[in-house]
C-alpha positions as CSV (number, residue, x, y, z in Angstrom):
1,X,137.8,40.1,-60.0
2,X,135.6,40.2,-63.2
3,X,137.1,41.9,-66.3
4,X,136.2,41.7,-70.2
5,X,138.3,41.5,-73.4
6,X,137.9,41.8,-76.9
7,X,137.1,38.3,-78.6
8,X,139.9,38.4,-80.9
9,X,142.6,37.9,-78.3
10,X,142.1,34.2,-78.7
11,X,142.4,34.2,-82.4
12,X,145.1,35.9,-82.1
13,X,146.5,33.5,-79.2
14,X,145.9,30.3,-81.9
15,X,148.0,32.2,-84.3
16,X,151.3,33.2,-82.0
17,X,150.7,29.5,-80.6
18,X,152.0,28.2,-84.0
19,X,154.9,29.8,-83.8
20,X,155.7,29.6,-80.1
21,X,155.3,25.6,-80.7
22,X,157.2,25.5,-83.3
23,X,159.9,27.0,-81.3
24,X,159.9,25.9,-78.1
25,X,159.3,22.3,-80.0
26,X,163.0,20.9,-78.9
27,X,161.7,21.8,-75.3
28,X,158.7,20.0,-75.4
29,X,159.8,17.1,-76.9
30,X,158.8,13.6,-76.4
31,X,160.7,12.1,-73.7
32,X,161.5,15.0,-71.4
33,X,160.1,15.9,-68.4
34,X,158.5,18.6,-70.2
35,X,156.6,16.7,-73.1
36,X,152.9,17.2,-72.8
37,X,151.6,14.5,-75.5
38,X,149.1,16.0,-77.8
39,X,148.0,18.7,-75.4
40,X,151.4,21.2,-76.3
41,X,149.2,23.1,-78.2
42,X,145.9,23.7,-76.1
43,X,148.2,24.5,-73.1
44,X,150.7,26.9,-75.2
45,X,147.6,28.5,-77.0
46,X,145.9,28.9,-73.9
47,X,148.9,30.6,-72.0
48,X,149.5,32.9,-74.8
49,X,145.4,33.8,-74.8
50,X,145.9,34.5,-70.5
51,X,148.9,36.6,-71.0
52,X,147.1,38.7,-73.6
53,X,143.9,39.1,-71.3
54,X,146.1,40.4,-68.5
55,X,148.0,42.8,-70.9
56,X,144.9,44.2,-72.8
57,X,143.2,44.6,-68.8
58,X,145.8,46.2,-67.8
59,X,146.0,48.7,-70.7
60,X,142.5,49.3,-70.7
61,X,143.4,50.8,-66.9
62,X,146.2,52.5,-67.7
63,X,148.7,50.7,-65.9
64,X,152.3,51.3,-66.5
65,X,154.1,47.9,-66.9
66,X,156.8,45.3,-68.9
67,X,156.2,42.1,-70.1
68,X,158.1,39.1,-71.4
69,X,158.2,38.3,-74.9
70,X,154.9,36.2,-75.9
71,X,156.9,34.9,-78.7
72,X,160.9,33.9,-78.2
73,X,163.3,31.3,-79.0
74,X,162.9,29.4,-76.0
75,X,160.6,29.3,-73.3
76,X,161.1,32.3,-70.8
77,X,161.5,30.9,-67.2
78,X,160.3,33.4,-64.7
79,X,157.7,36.1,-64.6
80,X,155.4,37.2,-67.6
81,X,154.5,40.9,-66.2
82,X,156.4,43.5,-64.2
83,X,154.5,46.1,-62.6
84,X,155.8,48.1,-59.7
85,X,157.3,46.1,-57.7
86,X,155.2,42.7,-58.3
87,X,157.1,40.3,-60.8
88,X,153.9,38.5,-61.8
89,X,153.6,34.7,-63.9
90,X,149.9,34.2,-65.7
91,X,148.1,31.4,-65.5
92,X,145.4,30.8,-67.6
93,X,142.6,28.4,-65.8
94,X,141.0,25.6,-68.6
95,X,136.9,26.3,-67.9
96,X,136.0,22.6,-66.8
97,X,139.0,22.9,-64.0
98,X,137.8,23.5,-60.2
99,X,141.3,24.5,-59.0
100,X,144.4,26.6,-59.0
101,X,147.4,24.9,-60.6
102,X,151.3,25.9,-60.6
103,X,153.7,23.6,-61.5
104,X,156.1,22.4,-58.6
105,X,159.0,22.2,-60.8
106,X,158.9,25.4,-62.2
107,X,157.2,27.1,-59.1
108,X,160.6,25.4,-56.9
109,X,163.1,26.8,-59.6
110,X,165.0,29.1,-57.9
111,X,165.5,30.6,-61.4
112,X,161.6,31.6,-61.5
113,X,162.1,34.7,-59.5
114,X,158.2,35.7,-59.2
115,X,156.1,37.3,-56.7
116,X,152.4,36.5,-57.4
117,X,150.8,34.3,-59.8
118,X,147.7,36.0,-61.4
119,X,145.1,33.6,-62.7
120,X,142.9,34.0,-66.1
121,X,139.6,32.0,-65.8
122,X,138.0,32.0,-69.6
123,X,134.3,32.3,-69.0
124,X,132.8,33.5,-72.0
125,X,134.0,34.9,-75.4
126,X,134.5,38.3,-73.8
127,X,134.6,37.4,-69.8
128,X,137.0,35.8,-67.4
129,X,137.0,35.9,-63.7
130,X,140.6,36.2,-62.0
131,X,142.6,35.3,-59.1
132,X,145.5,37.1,-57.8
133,X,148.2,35.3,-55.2
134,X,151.2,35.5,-53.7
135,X,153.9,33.5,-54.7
136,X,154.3,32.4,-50.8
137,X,151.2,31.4,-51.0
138,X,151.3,28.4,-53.4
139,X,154.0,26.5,-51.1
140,X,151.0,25.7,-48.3
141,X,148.7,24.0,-51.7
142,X,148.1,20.1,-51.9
143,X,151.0,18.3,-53.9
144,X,149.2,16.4,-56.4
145,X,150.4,14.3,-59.2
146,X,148.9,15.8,-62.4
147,X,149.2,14.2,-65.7
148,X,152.1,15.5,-67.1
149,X,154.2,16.4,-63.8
150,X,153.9,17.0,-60.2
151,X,151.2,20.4,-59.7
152,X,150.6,22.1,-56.4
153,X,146.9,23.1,-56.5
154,X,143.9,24.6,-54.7
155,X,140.5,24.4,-55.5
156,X,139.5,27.7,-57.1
157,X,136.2,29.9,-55.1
């Protein structure tokens, strides 16, 4: 699916991203399993920029849904967007990447609770294309070790 956005979702993705960071900072911390070097930014800025795409799509339809906090003391664990009866995670896709990734360790966490993963591909200032799966789905992926952490992954169509 094809949708559009207003540019200034990603400005305003680079601004929340300081703060997230700053909180979720004793999370990410060097020598956890969850330290991710000098990249913590990109990937927090670009998370925050997929989960507002999703929400200002979604709004633009009229869809009636929740949403996790973008901004909170510590990283939420489980689905970004509830909407019927989906409990949906965003994942936003870097440009340059040819596939689908979901973390193993989080996607494993029995704690995660979520039904589909919906993916944000940035293509332009005011594009993305998307991809929309089930949950179930990711457990029949290639296991591959990323750079960071273990990733189950598809190559994206």
């Amino acid at each position: 699916m094809q949708l559009t956005f207003s540019p200034s979702l990603k400005h305003f993705a680079e601004d929340i991203c300081i703060t997230r960071s700053f909180l979720s900072s004793n999370v990410y911390k060097e020598g956890t399993d969850m330290f991710r070097g000098d990249m913590e930014f990109h990937y927090s800025m670009m998370g925050i920029w997929g989960e507002m795409i999703a929400r200002d799509y979604l709004i633009q339809k009229g869809k009636e849904f929740k949403s996790a906090p973008l901004v909170d003391k510590k990283p939420v664990v489980g689905a970004d967007i509830f909407m019927d009866d989906m409990k949906i995670d965003v994942k936003t896709i870097n440009p340059n990447s040819s596939h689908l990734y979901v973390t193993k360790k989080s996607h494993d966490n029995p704690k995660k609770d979520v039904t589909h993963y919906w993916f944000i591909l940035p293509k332009q200032k005011t594009k993305a294309t998307t991809y929309f799966i089930d949950a179930k789905e990711v457990y029949n992926w290639e296991v591959h070790p990323s750079r960071y952490r273990a990733v189950y992954r598809i190559r994206r169509k």
